[in-house]
C-alpha positions in Angstrom: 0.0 0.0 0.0 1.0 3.6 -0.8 -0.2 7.0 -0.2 0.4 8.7 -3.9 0.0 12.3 -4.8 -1.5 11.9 -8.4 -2.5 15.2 -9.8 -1.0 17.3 -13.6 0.5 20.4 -13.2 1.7 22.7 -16.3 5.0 22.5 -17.2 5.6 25.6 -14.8 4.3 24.0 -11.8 0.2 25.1 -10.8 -2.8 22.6 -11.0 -5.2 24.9 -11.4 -5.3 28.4 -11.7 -6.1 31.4 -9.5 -9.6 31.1 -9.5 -9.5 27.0 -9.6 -9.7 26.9 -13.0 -8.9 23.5 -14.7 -9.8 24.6 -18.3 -6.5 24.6 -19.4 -5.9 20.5 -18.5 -9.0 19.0 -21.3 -7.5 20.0 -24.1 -4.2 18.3 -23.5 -5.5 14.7 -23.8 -7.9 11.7 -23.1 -7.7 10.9 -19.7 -8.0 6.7 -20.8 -4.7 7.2 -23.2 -2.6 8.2 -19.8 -1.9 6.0 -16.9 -4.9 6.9 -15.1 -6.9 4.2 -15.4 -4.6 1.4 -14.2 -3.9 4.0 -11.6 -7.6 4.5 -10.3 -7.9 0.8 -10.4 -5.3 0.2 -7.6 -6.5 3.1 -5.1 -9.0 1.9 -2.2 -9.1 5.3 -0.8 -9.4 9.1 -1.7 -8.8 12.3 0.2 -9.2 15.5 -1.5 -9.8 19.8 -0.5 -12.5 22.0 -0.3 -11.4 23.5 -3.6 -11.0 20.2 -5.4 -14.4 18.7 -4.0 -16.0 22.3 -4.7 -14.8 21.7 -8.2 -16.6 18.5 -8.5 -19.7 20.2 -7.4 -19.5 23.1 -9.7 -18.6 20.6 -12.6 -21.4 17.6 -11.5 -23.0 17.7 -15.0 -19.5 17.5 -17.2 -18.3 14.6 -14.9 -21.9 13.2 -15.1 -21.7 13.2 -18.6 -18.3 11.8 -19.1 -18.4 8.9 -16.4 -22.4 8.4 -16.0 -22.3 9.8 -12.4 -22.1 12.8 -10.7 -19.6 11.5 -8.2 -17.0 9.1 -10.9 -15.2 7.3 -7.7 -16.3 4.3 -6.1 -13.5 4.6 -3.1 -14.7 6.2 0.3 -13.8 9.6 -0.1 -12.5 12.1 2.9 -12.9 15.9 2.3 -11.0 18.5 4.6 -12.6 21.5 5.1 -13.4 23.9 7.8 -16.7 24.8 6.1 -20.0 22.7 6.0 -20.0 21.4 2.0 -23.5 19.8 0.6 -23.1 15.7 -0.2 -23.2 14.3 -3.3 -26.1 11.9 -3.3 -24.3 8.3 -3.5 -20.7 9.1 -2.6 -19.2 7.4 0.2 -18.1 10.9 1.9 -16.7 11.7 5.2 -16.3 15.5 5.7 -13.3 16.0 7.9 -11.0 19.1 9.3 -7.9 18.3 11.2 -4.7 16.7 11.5 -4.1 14.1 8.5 -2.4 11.4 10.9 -6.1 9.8 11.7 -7.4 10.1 8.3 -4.6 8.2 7.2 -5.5 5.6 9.5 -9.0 5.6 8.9 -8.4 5.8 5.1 -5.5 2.9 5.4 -8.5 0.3 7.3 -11.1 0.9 4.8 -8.5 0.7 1.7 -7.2 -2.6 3.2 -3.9 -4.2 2.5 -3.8 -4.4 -1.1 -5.1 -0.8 -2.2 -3.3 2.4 -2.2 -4.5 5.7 -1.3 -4.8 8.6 -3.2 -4.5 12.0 -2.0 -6.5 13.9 -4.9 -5.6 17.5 -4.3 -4.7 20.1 -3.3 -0.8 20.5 -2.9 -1.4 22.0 0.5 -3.2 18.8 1.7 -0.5 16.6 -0.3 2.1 18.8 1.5 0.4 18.2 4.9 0.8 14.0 4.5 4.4 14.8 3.4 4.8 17.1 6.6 3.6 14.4 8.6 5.8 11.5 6.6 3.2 9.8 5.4 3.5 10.1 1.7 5.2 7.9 -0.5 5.0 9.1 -4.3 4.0 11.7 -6.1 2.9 11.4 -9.3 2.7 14.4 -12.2 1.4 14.4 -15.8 3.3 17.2 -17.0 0.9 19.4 -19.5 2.5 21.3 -22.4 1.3 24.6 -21.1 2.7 27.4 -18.6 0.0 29.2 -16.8 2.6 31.9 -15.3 0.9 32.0 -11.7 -1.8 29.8 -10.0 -2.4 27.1 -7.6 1.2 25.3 -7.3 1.8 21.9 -7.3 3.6 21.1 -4.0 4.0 24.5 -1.8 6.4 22.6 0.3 10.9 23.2 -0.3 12.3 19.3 -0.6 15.8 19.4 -0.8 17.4 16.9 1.9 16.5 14.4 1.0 15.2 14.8 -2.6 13.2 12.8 -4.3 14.1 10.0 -6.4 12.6 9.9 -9.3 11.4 6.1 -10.7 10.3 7.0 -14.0 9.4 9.1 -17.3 6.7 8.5 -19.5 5.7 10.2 -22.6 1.8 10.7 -23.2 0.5 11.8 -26.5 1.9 15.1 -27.5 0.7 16.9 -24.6 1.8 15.1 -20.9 5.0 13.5 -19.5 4.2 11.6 -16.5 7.3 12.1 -14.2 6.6 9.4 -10.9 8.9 10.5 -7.7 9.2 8.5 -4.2 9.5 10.5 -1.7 12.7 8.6 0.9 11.8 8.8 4.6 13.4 11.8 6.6 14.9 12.0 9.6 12.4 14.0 11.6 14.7 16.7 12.5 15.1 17.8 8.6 14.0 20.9 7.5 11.6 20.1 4.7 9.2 23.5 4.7 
């Protein structure tokens, strides 16, 4: 089992823009010619931001039409947020605030053994498993666009020790998937 960071970025770094915009991402490629669907198949677990789950609220009827459903994951889903967010009718949610440590556990009993977990976005709440060494990879699908300022990828300084990256992939003219693993630290590193 991992905890993985999937998420594309443009080439200079932000997964969406200021206003949480992902209109840039759709016309870079079919999300069934990347690695994507392999990768959903493996995950037993999501956990995701206010902005990203407001996304899939705002967007319910383009996701509806493109998977069948307004909610496309099967996987219990947690959502941190400080605010109260409306459910989508039929998704396994569990609105949470808080420390990612017991998440991680709940998410890691109700994935099981065999699955992996998913942290869906943002790069703050990716940055907060890292902070508390729970992630293991982090995976980007590198789009062939800049964006010049936005919502940034990982807001977190990774020097000592770096990651090691495990592989690059080419996807269609308009994505390189680069896949990191992020060692173990000491805990007295600085990492911020």
């Amino acid at each position: 089992m991992k905890t993985q960071f999937y998420t594309a970025s443009s080439l200079d770094g932000f997964i969406a823009t200021e206003d949480d915009s992902l209109d840039w991402l759709f016309p870079l490629g079919d999300i069934n010619e990347t690695g994507y669907p392999a990768f959903i198949a493996e995950v037993g677990a999501l956990a995701m931001g206010s902005s990203t789950y407001e996304w899939m609220l705002r967007h319910a009827q383009t996701v509806t039409a493109e998977t069948g459903s307004a909610w496309p994951y099967t996987q219990p889903t947690w959502v941190f947020s400080t605010r109260t967010l409306p459910a989508i009718p039929g998704a396994d949610l569990r609105f949470v605030q808080g420390d990612v440590r017991p998440v991680h556990a709940a998410m890691r009993s109700a994935a099981g053994d065999d699955k992996n977990l998913w942290i869906v976005g943002g790069g703050d709440l990716a940055g907060q498993f890292f902070d508390a060494g729970l992630l293991d990879e982090i995976i980007a699908q590198v789009g062939s666009v800049t964006l010049g300022k936005g919502k940034p990828i990982f807001p977190r300084r990774i020097t000592q020790p770096p990651l090691t990256l495990a592989s690059v992939r080419q996807m269609g003219t308009g994505f390189a998937e680069l896949r990191y693993q992020v060692p173990k630290r000491p805990e007295s590193s600085d990492h911020r």
